[in-house]
N, CA, C and O of each residue as an XYZ file, in Angstrom:
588
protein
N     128.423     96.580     89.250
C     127.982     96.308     90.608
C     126.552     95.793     90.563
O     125.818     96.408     89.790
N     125.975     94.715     91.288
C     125.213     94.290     91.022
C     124.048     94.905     92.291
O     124.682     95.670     93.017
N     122.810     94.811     92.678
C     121.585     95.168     93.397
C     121.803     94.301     94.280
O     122.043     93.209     93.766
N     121.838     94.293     95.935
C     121.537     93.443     96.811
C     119.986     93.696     97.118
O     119.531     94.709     97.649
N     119.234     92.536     96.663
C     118.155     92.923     98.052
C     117.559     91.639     98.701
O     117.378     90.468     98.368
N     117.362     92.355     99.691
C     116.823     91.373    100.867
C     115.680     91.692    101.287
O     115.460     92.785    101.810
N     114.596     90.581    101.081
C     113.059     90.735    101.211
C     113.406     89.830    103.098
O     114.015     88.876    103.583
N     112.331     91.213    103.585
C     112.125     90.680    105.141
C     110.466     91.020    105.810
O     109.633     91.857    105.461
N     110.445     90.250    106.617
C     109.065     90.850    107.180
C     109.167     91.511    108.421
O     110.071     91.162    109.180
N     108.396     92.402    108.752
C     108.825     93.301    110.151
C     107.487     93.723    110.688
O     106.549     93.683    109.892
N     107.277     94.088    111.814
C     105.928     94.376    111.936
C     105.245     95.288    111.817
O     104.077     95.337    112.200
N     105.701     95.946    111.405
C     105.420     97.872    110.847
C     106.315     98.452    110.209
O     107.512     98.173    110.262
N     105.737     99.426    109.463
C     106.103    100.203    108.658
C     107.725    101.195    109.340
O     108.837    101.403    108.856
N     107.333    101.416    110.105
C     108.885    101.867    110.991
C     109.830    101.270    111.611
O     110.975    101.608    111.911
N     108.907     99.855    111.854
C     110.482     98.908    112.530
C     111.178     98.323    110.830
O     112.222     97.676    110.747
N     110.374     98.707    109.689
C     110.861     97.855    108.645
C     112.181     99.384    108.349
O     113.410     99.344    108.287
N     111.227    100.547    108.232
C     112.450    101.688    107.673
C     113.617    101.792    108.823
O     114.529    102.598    108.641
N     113.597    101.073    109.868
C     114.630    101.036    110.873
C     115.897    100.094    110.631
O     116.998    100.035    111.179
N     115.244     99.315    109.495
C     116.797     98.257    108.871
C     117.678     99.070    108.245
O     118.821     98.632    108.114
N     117.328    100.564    107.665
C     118.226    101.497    106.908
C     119.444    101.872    107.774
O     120.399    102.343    107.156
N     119.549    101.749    108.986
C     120.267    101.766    110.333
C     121.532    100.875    110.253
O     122.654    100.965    110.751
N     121.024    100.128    109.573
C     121.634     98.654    109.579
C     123.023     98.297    108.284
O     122.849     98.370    107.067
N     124.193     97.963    108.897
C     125.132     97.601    107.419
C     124.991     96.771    107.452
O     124.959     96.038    108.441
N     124.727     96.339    105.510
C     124.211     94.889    105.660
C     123.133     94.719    105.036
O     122.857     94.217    103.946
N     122.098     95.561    106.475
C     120.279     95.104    106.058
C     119.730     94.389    107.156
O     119.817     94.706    108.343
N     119.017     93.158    106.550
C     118.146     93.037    107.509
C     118.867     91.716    108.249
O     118.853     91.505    109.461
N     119.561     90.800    107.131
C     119.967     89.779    107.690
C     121.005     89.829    108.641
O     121.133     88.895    109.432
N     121.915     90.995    108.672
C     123.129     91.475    109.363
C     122.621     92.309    111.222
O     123.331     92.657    112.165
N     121.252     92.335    111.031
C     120.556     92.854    112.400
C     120.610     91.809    113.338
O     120.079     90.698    113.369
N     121.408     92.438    114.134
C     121.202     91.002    115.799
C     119.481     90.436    116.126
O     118.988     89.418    116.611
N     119.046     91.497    115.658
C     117.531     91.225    116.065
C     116.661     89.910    115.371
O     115.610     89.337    115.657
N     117.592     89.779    114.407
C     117.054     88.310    113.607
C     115.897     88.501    112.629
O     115.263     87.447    112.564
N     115.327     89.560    111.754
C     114.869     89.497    111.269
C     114.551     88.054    110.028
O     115.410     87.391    109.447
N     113.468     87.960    109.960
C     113.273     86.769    108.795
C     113.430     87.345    107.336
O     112.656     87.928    106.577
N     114.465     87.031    107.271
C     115.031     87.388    105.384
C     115.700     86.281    104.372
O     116.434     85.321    104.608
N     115.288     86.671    103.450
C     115.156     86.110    101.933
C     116.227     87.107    101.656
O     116.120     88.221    102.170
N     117.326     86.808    100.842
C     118.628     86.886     99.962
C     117.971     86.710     98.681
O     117.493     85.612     98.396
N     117.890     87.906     97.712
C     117.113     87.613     96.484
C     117.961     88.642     95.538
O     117.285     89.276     94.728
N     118.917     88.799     95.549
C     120.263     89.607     94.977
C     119.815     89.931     93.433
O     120.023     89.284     92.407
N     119.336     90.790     93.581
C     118.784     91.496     91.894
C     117.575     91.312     91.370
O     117.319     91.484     90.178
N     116.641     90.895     92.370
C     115.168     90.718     92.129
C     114.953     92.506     92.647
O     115.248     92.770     93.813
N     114.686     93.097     92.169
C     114.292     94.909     92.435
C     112.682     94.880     92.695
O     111.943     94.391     91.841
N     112.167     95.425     93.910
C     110.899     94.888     94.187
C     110.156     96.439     93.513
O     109.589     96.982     94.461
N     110.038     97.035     92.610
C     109.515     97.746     92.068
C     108.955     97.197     90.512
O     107.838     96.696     90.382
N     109.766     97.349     89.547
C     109.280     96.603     87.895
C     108.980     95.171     88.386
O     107.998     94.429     88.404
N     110.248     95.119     88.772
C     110.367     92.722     88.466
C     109.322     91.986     89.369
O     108.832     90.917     89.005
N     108.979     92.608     90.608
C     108.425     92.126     91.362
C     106.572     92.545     90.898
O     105.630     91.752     90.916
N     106.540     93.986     90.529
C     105.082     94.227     90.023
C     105.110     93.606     89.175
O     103.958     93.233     88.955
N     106.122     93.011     88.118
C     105.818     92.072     86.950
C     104.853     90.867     87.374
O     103.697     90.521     87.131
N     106.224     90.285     88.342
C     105.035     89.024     89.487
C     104.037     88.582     89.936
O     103.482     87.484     89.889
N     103.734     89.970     90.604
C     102.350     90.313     90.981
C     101.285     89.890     89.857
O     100.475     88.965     89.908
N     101.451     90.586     89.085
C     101.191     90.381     87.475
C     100.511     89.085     87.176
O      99.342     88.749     87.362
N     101.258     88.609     86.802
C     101.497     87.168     86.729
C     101.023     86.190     87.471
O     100.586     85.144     86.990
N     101.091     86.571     89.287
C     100.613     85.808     89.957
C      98.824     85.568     90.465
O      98.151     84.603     90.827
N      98.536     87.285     90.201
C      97.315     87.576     90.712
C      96.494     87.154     89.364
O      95.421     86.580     89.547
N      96.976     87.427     87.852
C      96.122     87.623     86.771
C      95.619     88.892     86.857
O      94.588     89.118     86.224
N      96.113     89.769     87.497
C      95.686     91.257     87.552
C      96.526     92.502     86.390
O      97.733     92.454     86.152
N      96.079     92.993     86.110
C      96.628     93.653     84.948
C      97.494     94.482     85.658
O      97.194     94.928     86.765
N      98.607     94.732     85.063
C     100.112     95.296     85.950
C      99.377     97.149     85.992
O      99.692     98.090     86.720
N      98.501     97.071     85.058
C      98.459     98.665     85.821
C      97.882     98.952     86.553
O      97.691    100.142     86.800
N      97.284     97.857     87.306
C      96.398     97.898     88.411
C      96.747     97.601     89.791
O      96.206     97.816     90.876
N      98.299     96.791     89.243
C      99.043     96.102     90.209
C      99.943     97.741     90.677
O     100.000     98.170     91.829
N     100.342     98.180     89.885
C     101.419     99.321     90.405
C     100.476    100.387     90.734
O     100.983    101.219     91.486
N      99.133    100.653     90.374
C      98.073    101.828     91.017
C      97.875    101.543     92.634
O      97.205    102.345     93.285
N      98.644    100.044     93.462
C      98.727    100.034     94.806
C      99.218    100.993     95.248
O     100.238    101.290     94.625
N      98.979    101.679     96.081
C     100.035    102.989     96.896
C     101.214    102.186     97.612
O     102.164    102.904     97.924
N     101.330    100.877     97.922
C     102.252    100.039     98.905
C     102.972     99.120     97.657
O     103.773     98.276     98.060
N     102.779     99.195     96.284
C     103.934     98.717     95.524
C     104.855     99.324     95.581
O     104.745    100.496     95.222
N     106.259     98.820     96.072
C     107.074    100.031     95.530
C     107.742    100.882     96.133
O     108.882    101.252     95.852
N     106.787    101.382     97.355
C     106.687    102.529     98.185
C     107.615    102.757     98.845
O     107.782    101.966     99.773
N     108.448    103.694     98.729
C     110.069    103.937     99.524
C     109.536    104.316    101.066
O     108.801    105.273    101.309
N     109.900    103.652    101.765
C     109.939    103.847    103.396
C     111.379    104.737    103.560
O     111.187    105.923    103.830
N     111.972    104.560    103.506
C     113.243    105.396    103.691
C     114.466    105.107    102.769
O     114.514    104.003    102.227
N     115.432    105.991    102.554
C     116.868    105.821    101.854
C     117.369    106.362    102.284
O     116.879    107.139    103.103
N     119.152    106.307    101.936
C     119.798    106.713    102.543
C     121.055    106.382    101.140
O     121.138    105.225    100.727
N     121.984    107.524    100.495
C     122.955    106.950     99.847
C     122.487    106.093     98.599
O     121.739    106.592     97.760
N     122.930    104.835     98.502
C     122.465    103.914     97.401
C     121.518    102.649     98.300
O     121.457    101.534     97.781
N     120.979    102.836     99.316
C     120.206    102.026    100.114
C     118.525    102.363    100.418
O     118.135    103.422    100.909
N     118.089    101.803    100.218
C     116.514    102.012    100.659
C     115.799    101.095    100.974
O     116.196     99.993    100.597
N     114.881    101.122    101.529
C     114.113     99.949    102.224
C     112.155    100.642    101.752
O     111.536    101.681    101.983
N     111.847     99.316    101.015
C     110.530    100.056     99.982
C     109.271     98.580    100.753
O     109.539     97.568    101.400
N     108.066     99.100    100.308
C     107.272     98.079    100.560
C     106.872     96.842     99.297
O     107.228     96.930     98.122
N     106.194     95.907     99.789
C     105.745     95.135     98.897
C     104.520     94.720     99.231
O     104.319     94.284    100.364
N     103.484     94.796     98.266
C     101.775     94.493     98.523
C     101.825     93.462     99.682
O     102.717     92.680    100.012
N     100.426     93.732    100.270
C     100.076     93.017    100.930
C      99.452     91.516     99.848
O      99.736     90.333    100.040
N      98.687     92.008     98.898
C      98.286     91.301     97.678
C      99.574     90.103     97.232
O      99.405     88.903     97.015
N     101.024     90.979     97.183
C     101.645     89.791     96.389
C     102.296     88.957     97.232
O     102.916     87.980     96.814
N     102.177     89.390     98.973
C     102.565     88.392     99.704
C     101.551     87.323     99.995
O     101.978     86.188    100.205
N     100.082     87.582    100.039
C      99.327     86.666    100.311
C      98.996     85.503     99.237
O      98.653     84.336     99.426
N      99.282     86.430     97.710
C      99.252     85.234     96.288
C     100.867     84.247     96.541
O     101.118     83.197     95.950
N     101.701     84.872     97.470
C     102.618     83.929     97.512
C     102.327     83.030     98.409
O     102.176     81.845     98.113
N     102.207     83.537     99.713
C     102.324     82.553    100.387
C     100.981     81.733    100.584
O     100.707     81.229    101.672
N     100.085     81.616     99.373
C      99.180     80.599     98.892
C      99.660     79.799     97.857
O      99.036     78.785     97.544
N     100.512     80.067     97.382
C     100.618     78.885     96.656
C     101.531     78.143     96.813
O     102.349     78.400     97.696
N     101.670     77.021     96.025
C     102.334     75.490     95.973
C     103.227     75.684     94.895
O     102.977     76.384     93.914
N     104.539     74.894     95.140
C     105.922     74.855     94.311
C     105.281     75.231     92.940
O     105.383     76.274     92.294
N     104.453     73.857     92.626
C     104.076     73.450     91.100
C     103.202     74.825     90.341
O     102.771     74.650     89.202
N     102.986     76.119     91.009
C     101.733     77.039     90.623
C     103.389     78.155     90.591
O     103.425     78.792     89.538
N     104.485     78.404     91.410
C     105.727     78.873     91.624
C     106.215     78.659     90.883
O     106.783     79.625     90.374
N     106.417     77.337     90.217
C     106.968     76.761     88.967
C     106.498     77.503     87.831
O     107.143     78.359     87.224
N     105.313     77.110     87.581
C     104.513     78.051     86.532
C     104.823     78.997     86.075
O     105.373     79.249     85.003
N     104.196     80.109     87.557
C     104.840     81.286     86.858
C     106.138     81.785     86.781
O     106.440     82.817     86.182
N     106.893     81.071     87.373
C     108.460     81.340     87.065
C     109.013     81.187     85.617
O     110.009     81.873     85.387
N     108.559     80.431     84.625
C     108.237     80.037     82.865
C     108.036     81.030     82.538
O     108.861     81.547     81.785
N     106.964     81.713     82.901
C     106.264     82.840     82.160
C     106.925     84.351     82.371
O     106.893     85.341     81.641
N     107.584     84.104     83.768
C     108.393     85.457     84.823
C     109.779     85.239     84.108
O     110.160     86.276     83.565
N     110.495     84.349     83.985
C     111.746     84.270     82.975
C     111.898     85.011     81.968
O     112.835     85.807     82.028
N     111.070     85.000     80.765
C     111.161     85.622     79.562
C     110.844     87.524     79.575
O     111.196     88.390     78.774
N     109.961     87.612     80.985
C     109.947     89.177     80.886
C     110.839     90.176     80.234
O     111.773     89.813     79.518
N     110.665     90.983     80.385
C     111.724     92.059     79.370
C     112.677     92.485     80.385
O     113.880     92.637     80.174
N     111.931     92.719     81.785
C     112.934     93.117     83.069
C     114.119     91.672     83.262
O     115.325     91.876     83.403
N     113.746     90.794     83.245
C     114.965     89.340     83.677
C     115.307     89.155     82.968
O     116.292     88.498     83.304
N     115.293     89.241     81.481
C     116.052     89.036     80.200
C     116.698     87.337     80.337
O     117.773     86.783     80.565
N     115.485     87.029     80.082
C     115.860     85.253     79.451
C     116.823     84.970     81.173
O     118.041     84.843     81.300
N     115.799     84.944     82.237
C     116.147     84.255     83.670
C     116.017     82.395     83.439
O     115.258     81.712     82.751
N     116.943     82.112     84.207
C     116.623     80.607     84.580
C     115.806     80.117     85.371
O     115.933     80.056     86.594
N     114.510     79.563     84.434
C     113.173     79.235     85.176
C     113.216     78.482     86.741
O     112.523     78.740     87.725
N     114.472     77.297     86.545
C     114.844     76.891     87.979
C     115.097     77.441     88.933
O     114.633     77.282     90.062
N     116.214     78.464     88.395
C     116.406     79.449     89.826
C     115.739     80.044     89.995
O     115.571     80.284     91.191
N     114.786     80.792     88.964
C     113.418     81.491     89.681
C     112.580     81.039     90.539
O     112.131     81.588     91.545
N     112.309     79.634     89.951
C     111.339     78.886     91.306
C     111.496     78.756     92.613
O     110.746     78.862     93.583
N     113.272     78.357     92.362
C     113.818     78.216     94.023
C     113.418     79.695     94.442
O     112.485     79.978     95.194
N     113.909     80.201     94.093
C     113.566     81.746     94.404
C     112.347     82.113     95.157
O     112.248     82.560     96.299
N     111.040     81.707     93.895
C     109.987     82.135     94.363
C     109.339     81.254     95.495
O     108.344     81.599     96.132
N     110.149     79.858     95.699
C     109.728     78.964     96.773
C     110.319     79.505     98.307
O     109.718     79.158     99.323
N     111.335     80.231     98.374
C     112.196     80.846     99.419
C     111.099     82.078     99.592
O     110.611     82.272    100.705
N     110.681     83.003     98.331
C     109.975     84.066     99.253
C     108.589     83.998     99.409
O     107.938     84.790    100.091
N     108.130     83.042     98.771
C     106.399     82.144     99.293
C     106.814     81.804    100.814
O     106.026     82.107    101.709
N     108.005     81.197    101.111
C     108.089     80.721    103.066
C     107.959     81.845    103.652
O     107.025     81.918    104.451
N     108.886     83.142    103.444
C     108.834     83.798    103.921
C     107.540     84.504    104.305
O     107.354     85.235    105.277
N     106.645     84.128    103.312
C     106.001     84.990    103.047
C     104.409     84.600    103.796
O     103.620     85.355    104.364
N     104.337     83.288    103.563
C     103.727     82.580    104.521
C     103.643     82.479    106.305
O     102.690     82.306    107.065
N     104.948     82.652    106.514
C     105.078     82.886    107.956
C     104.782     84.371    108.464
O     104.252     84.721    109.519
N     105.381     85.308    107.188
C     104.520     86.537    107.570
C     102.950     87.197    107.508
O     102.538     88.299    107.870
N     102.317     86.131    106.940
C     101.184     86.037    107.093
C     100.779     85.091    108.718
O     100.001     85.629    109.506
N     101.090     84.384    108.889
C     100.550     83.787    109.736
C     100.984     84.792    111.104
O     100.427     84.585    112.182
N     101.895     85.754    110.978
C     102.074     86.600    111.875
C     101.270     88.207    111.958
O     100.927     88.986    112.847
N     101.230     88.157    110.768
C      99.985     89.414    110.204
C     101.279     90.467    110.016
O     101.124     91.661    110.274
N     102.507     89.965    109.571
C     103.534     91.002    109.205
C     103.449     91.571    107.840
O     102.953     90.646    107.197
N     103.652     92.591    106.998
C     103.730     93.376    106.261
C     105.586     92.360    105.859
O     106.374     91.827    106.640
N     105.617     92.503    104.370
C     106.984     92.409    104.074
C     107.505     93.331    103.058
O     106.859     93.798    102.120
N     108.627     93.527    103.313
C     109.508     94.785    102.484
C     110.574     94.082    101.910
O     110.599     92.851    101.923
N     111.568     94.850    101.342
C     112.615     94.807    100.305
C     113.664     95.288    100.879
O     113.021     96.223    101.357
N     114.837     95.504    101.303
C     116.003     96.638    101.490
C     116.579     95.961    100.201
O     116.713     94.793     99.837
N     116.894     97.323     99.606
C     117.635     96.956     98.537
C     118.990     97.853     98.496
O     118.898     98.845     99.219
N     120.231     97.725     97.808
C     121.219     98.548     98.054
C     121.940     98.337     96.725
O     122.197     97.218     96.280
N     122.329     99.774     95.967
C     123.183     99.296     94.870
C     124.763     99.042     95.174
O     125.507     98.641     94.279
């Protein structure tokens, strides 16, 4: 069985643990949340890897965030966790060609085990939009993830 998760932005910390409500998640909410489909990206290791990578910040400095990671609620095999404010703003600053980049370097990690640099990019170009618009809204973005 593989990890669904779906990176969304919400405007607080409780309307985000309020997608746990939800079958599905976030994209399945009438309310329309803005979500990214990122099916086995786990926003805890793979994503602090990112961070990593994206900031030039040393990963143990990246996971000493209290908001890497951070389980907002679960339920069963479902939970809905946070993601830095840090690795949404290094996303949604950068440009395909800097996405590209580190998607090369994010491939070979030990967590993605030899990923396809292309689909990573698309990837990381889908949650840079997202991620961008949740900045320009001053939204916080999270993960629901479900095994």
């Amino acid at each position: 069985m593989s990890l669904l998760t779906h990176y969304f932005a919400a405007p607080n910390d409780a309307a985000a643990a309020g997608v746990i409500e939800i079958m599905g998640g976030p994209a399945a909410d009438p309310r329309g949340w803005p979500t990214v489909r990122l099916n086995g990206l786990e926003p805890v290791v793979t994503l602090g890897t990112l961070e990593e990578f994206l900031t030039r910040r040393p990963y143990r400095s990246v996971v000493a965030n209290p908001r890497q990671g951070h389980i907002l609620t679960e339920r069963a095999e479902t939970m809905v966790v946070t993601v830095t404010d840090e690795l949404r703003g290094a996303l949604a600053a950068a440009d395909r060609s800097a996405l590209a980049e580190v998607a090369d370097v994010w491939a070979v990690a030990e967590e993605l085990g030899s990923a396809d640099p292309i689909a990573l990019t698309d990837a990381l170009v889908a949650l840079a939009g997202l991620c961008r618009d949740a900045e320009i809204r001053g939204e916080p973005v999270y993960c629901w993830l479900s095994a």
